[in-house]
RODO-2510 file (C-alpha; in nm, 4 decimals, decimal comma):
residues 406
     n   res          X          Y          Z
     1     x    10,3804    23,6688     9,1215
     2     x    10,5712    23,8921     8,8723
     3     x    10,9088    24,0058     9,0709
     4     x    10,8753    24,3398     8,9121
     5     x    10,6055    24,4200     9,1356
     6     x    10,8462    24,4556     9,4209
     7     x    10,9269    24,3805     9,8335
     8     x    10,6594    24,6993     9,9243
     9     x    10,3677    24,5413     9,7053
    10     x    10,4529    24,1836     9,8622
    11     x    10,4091    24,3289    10,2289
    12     x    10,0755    24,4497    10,0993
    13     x     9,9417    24,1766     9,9391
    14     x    10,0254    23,9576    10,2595
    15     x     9,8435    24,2173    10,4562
    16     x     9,5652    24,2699    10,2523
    17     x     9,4973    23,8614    10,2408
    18     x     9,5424    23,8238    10,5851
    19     x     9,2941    24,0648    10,6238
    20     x     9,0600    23,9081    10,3858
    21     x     9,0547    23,6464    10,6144
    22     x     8,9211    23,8259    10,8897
    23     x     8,7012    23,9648    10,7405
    24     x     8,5560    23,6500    10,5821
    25     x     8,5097    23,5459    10,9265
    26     x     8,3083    23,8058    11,0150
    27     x     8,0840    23,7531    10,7327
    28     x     7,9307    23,4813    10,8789
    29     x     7,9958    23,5238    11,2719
    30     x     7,8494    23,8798    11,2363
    31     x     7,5033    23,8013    11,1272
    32     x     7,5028    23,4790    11,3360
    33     x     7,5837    23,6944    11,6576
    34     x     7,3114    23,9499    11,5854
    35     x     7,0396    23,6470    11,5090
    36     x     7,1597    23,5161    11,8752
    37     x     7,0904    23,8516    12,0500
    38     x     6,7155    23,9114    11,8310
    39     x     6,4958    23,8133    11,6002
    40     x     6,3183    24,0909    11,5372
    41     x     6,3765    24,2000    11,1976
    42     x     6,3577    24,5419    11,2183
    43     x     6,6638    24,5161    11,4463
    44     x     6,8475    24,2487    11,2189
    45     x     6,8252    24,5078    10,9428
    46     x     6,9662    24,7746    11,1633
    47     x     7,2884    24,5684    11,1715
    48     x     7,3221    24,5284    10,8161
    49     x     7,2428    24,9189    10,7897
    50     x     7,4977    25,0281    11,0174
    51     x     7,7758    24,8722    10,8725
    52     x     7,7220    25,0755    10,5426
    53     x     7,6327    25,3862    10,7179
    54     x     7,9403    25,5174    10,7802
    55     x     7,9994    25,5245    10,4528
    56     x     7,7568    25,7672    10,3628
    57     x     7,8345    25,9620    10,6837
    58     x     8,2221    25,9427    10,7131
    59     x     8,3218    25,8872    10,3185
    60     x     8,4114    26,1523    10,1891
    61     x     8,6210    26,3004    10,5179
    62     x     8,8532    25,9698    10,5144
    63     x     8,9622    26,0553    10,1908
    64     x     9,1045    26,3979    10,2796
    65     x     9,2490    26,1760    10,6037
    66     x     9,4344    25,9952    10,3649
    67     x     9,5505    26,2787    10,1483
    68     x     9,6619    26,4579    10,4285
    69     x     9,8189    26,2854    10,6563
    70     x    10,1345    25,9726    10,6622
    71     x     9,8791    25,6678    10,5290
    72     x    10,0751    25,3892    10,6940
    73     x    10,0159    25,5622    11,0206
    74     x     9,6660    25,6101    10,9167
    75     x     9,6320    25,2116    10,8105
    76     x     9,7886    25,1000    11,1062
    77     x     9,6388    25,3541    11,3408
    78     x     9,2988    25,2797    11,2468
    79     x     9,3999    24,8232    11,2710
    80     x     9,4888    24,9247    11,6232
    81     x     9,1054    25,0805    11,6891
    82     x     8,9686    24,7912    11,4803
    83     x     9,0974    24,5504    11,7357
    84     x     9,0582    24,7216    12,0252
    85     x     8,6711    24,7508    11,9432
    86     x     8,6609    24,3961    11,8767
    87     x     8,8490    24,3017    12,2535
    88     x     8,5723    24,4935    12,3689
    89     x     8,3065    24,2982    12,1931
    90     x     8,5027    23,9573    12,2864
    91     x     8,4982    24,0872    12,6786
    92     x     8,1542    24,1373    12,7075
    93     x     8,0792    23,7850    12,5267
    94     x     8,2921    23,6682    12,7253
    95     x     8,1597    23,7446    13,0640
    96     x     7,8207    23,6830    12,9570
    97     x     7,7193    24,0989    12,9538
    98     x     7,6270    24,1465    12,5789
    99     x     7,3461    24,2801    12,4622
   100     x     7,1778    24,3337    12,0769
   101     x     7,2649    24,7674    12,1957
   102     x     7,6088    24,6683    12,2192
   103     x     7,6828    24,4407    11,9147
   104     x     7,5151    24,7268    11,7071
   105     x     7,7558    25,0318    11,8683
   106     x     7,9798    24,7597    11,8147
   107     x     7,8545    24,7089    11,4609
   108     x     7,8777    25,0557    11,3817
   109     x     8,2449    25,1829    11,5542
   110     x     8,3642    24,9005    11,3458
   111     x     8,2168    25,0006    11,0026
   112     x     8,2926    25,3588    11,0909
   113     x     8,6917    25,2180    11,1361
   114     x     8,6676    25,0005    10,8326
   115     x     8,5641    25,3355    10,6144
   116     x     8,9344    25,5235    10,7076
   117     x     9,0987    25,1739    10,6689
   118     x     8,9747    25,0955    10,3402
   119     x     8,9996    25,4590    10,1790
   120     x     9,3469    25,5031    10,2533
   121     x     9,4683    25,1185    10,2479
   122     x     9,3383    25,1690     9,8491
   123     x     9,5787    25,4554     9,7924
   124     x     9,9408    25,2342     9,8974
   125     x     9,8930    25,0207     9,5650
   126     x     9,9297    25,2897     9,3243
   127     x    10,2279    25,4423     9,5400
   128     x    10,4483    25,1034     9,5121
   129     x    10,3786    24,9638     9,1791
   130     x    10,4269    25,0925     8,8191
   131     x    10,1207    25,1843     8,5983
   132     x    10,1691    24,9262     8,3291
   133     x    10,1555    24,6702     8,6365
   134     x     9,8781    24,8452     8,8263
   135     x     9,6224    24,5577     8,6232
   136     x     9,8025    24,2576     8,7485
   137     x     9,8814    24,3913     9,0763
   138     x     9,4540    24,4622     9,1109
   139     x     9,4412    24,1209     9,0091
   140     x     9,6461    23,9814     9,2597
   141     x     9,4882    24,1657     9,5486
   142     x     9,1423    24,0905     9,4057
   143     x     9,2349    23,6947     9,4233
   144     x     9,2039    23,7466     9,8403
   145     x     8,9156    23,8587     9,8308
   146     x     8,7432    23,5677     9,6109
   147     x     8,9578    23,2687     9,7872
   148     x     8,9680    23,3474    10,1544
   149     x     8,7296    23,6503    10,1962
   150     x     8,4085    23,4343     9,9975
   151     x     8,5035    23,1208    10,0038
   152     x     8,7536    23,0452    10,2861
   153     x     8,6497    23,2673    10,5320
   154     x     8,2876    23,2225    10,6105
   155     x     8,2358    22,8615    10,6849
   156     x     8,5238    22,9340    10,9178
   157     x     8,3222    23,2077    11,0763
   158     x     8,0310    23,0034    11,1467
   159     x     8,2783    22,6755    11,2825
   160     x     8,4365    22,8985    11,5177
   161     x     8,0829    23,0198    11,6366
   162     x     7,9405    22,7125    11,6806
   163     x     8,2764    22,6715    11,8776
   164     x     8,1993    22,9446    12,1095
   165     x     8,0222    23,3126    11,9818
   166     x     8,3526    23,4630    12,1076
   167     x     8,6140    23,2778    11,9274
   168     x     8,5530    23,4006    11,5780
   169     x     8,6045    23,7922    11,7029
   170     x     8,9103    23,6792    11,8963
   171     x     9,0325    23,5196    11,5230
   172     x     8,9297    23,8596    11,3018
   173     x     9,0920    24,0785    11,5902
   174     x     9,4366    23,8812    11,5677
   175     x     9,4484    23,9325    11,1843
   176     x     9,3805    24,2569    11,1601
   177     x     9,6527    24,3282    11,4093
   178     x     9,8801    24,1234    11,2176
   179     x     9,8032    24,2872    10,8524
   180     x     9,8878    24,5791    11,0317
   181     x    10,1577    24,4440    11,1288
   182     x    10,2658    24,2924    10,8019
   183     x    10,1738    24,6476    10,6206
   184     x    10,3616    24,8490    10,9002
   185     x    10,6949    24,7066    10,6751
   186     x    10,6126    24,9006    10,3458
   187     x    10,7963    25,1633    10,2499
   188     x    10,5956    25,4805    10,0933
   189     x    10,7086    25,7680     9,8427
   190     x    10,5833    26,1044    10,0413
   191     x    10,3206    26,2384     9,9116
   192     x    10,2765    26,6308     9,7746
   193     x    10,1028    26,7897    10,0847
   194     x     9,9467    27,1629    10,0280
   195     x    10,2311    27,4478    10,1598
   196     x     9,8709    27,6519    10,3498
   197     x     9,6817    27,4049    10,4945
   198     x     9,3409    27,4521    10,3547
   199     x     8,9586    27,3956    10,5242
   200     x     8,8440    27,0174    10,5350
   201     x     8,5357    27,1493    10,2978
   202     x     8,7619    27,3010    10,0796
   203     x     8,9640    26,9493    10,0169
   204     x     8,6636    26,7463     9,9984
   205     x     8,5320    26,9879     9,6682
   206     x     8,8758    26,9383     9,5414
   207     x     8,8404    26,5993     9,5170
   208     x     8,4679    26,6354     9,3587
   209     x     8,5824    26,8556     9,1301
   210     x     8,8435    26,6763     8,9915
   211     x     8,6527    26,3483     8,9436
   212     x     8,4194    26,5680     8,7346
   213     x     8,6912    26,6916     8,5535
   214     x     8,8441    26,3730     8,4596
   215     x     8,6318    26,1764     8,1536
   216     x     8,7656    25,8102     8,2383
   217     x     8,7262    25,8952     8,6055
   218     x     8,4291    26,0495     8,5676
   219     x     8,2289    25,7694     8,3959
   220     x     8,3723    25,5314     8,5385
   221     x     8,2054    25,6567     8,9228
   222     x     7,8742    25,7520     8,7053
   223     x     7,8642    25,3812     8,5783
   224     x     7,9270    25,1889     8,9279
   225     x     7,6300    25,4561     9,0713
   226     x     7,4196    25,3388     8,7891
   227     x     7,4621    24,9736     8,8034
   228     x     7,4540    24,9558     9,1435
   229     x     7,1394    25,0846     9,1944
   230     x     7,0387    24,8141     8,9322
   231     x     7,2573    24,5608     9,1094
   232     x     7,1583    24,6274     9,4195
   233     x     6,7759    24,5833     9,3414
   234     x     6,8183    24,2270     9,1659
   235     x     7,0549    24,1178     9,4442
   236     x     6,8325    24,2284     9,7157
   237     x     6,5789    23,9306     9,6516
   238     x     6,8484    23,6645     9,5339
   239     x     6,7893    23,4729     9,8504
   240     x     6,4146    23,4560     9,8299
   241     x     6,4234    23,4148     9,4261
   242     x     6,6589    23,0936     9,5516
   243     x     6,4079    22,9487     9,8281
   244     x     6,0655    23,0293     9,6701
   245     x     6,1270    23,0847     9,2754
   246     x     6,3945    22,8180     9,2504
   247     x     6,2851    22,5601     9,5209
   248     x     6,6599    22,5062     9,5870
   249     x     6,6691    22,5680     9,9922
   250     x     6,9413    22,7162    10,1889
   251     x     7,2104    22,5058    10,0917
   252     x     7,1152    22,5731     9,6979
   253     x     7,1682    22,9295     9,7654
   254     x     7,5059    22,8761     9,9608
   255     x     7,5769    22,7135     9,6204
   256     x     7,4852    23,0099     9,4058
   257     x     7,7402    23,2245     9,5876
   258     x     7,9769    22,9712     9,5875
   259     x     7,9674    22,9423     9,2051
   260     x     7,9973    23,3546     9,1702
   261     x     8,3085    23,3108     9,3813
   262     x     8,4651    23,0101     9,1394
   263     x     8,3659    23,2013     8,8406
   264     x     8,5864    23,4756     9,0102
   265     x     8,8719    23,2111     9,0580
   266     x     8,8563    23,1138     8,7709
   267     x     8,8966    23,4471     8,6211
   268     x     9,1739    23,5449     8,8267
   269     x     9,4301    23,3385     8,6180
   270     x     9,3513    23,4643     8,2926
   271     x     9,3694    23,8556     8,3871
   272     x     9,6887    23,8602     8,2621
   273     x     9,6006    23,7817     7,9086
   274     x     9,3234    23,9894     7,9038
   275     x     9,4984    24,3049     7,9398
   276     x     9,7702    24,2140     7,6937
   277     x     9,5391    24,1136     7,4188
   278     x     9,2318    24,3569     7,4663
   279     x     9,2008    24,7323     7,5582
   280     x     9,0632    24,7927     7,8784
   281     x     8,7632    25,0177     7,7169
   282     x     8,6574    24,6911     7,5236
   283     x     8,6991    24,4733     7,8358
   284     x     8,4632    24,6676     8,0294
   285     x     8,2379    24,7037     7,7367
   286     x     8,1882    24,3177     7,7150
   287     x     8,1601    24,3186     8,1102
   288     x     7,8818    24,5802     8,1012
   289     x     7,6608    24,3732     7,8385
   290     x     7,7405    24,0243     8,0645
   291     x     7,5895    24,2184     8,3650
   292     x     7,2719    24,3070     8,1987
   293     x     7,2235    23,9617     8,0243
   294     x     7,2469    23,7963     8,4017
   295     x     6,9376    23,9792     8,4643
   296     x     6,7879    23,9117     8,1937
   297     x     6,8687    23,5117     8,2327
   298     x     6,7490    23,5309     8,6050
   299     x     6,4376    23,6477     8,5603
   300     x     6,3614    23,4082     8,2394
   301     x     6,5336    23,1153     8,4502
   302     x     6,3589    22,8781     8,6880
   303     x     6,6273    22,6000     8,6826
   304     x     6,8438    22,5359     8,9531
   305     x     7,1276    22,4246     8,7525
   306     x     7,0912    22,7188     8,5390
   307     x     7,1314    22,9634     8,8000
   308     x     7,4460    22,8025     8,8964
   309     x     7,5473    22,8204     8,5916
   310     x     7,4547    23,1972     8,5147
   311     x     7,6567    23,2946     8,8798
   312     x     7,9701    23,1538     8,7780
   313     x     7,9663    23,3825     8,4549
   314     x     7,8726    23,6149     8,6487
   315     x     8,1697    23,5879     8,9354
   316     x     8,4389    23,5981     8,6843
   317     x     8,2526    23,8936     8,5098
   318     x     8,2843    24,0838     8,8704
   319     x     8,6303    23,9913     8,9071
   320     x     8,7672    24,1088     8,5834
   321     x     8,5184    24,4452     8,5845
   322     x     8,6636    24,5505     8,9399
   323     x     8,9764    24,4804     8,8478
   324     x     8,9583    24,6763     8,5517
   325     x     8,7841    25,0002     8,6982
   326     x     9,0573    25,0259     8,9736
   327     x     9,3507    25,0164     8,7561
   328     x     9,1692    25,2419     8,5682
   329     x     9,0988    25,4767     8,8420
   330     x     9,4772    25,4246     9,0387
   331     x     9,6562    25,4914     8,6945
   332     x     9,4672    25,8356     8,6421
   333     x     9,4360    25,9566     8,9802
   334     x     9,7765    26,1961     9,1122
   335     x     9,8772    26,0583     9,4458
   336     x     9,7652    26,3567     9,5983
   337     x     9,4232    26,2560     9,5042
   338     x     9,4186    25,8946     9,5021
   339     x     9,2319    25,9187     9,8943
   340     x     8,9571    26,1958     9,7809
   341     x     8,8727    26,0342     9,4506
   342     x     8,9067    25,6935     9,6067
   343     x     8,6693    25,8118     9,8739
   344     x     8,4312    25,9610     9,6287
   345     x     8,4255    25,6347     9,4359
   346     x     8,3769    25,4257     9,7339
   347     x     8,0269    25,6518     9,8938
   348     x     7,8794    25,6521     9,5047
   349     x     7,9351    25,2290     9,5190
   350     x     7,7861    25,1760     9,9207
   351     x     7,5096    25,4603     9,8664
   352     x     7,3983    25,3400     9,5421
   353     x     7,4053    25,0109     9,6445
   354     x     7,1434    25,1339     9,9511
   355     x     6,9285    25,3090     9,7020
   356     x     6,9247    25,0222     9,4840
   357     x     6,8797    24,7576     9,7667
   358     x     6,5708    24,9488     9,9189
   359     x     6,4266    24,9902     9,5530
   360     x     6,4450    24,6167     9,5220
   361     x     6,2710    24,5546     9,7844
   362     x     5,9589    24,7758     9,6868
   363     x     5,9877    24,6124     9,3413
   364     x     5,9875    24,2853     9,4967
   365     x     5,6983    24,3666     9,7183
   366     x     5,4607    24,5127     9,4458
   367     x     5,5648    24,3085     9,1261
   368     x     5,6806    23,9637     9,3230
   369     x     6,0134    23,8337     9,3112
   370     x     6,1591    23,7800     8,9680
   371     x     6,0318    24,1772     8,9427
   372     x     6,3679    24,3320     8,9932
   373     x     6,5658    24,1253     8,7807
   374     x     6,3518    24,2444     8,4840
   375     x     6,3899    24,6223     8,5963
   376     x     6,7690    24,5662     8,6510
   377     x     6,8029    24,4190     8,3117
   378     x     6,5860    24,7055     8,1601
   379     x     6,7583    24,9906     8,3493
   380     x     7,1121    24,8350     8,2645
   381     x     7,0451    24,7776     7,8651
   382     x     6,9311    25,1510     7,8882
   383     x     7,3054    25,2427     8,0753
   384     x     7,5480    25,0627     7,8110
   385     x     7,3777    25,2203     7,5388
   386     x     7,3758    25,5725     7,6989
   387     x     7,8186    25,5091     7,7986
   388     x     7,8895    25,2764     7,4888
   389     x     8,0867    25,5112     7,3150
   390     x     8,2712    25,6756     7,6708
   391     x     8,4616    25,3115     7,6933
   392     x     8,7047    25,3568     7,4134
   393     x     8,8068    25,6646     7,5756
   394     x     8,8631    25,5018     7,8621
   395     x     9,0985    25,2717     7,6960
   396     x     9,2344    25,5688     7,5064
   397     x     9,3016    25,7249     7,8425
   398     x     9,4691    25,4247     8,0005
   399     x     9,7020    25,3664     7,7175
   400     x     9,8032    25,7155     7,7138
   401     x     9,9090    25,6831     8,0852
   402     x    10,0717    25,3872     8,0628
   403     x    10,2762    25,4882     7,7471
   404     x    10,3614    25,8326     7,9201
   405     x    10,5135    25,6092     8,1789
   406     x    10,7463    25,3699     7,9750
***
C-alpha cells in the first residue's frame, strides 16, 4: 500500500474489509435463513426486495444525514443499530421464537441501517486522501470487496449455518462492531456546514441540482441508470441460463461467480498502471464496449467453459469500471456534497437495478431465457454510442482536478 495514502485511510481500509467480511457472511446465511423459515416464493422474493427498498425509500435523506451532521458519529452510530438489530435476530434464533415476519422486519431495519452506513461511510475516502491518489485508494477498498466480500465470505456464511442458523449473525454482528470500532480512530477535516440551517427538501434539491449541473457527474449517474437497467435484466436469469441453457448445475453456476470475482482479482493489481498510462475517459470507454460484448457472447454462447471464460473478463471489467466512476465522482464532488451526490448516485444504481431486474424477468418469461441477454446487448450498443463522445470529457474533467491539486 502506497504510504502516501496515510494512518486515516489505513483505519478505513481495515474497517471497510472487516466489514466486507460480514457482510460476505450474510450473503449466504441470509438467503439460507429465509429458505429455512418458507418456501413460498412470493415470500422469498420479499426478502430480496426489502433489502433494496430502503434505498429507494431512505436514499436520498441519508445523504443530507451525512452532509449535515459529524460522519464518524453517523458511521459508528448507525454500526451500533446494525448490531443491535442483529442481537435481536440471534436472540430469537436462539430461543427457538423466530418466525419468516421477523427475519423480514429484520431484513428490512437492517437494509434501512445499511443505506445511512453506506452513504456516509463513501464520503470519509475523499476527506483523507489526495485526488491524484483517490484511483488507487478506490482500488484498494474495491480489493475487499472481491476477496472476502465474494469470495471469502460466503462459503463461510453457509459453514457457520450449517454450524448452527445463529452463529453466522453472531459472526457479521461482531465485525461490524469492530469496523466501527477500527473507523472510530480516523481523524476527519470538518466539513463546511450551512450558517441558516435550511429545510431537509431544500438540501435534497441541492444535491439534484448540482449533479445536473456537473457534466462528468452528470453522465456518469445517467450511464450506471442506463446500464443497470440493462444489467439488471441479463443478470436476473443468469442462474436459470446456468441450470437449463448451460446444463452446468448448481455448482457450475457457483463457478461462474467465482470466475467474475477472479477476473476482479486479477484486475485489482494492475489498476495502478492503468491510470498512469490511460485517461480515465478512455478506460471507461473500453469498459462500456466489454459490457455490451458480454451480452452479446452470453446469449450466442452455450458452452460451459465459455461462460467461465466470458465472467472472468467480465469481473475484472467491473472492478476497474467501479473503480473508475468513484474516483471520478469523489474527485469532482465538494465535501459538502460528497453525501447528497453520493446518495443520488447510489438510489439511480439500486432503483435501476429493480427496474431492470423486473424487466428481465418479463423478457425472460415471454422470449425464454437467453432473451435478455440479447435486449441488454441491444439496449447497451445503443448507450455507448449515444455517451461516446461525453467520456473524453470526463477524462478532461479528471485531469483538470487533479492538476488543480498538484
Amino acid at each position: 500500500m502506497p504510504p502516501r495514502l496515510g494512518r486515516d485511510f489505513r483505519w478505513l481500509l481495515g474497517s471497510s474489509w472487516v466489514s466486507q467480511v460480514g457482510d460476505g457472511i450474510a450473503l449466504a446465511a441470509g438467503p439460507l435463513l429465509i429458505a429455512s423459515q418458507t418456501h413460498d416464493p412470493f415470500l422469498v422474493a420479499m426478502g430480496a426486495l426489502l433489502q433494496r427498498l430502503p434505498w429507494l425509500l431512505f436514499g436520498l435523506y441519508a445523504g443530507v444525514v451525512a452532509d449535515r451532521l459529524d460522519r464518524l458519529v453517523v458511521v459508528v452510530a448507525v454500526d451500533v443499530m446494525r448490531a443491535v438489530v442483529l442481537g435481536i435476530l440471534v436472540l430469537a434464533l436462539a430461543t427457538g421464537v423466530v418466525n419468516i415476519g421477523l427475519v423480514l422486519v429484520v431484513l428490512f431495519l437492517f437494509g434501512t441501517a445499511e443505506v445511512f452506513a453506506d452513504t456516509t461511510s463513501s464520503t470519509l475516502l475523499p476527506m483523507v486522501v489526495a485526488k491524484r491518489d483517490l484511483g488507487v485508494a478506490n482500488a484498494r477498498l474495491t480489493a475487499g470487496f472481491v476477496t472476502v466480500n465474494q469470495m471469502l465470505g460466503p462459503p463461510v456464511g453457509a459453514a457457520l449455518f450449517a454450524a448452527g442458523m445463529a452463529w453466522p449473525f453472531v459472526a457479521q454482528a461482531v465485525c461490524v462492531l469492530l469496523g466501527a470500532a477500527l473507523i472510530a480512530k480516523m481523524r476527519l477535516p470538518a466539513v463546511p456546514v450551512p450558517e441558516e440551517p435550511k429545510r431537509v427538501r431544500h438540501d435534497i434539491l441541492e444535491g439534484l441540482r448540482w449533479t445536473w449541473r456537473h457534466p462528468a457527474v452528470r453522465t456518469l449517474t445517467l450511464t450506471i441508470v442506463a446500464f443497470n437497467i440493462t444489467f439488471g435484466a441479463a443478470w436476473s436469469v443468469l442462474v436459470l441460463y446456468s441450470l437449463k441453457t448451460l446444463d452446468m448445475g448448481e455448482v457450475g453456476f457457483g463457478l461462474l461467480t467465482t470466475a467474475g470475482a477472479i477476473g476482479g482479482m486479477v484486475a485489482i493489481g494492475s489498476y495502478d498502471w492503468l491510470e498512469r498510462h490511460f485517461s480515465l475517459g478512455n478506460i471507461m470507454r473500453v469498459g462500456l464496449i466489454i459490457e455490451t460484448f458480454t451480452h452479446l457472447a452470453l446469449a450466442l454462447n452455450r458452452s460451459g467453459l465459455g461462460a467461465i471464460v466470458i465472467m472472468f473478463v467480465f469481473g475484472a471489467h467491473a472492478f476497474v469500471w467501479g473503480t473508475t466512476s468513484r474516483t471520478v465522482r469523489m474527485r469532482a464532488v465538494p465535501t459538502e456534497f460528497q453525501g447528497r451526490v453520493g446518495s443520488v448516485y447510489l438510489v439511480g444504481v439500486f432503483g435501476s437495478m429493480v427496474i431492470g431486474t423486473a424487466l428481465g424477468g418479463v423478457i425472460a418469461g415471454t422470449w425464454g431465457i437467453v432473451a435478455p441477454f440479447w435486449f441488454a446487448f441491444v439496449g447497451s450498443a445503443l448507450l455507448v454510442v449515444l455517451i461516446w463522445r461525453q467520456m473524453p470529457h470526463i477524462a478532461h474533467a479528471d485531469e483538470a482536478l487533479v492538476a488543480a491539486e498538484d
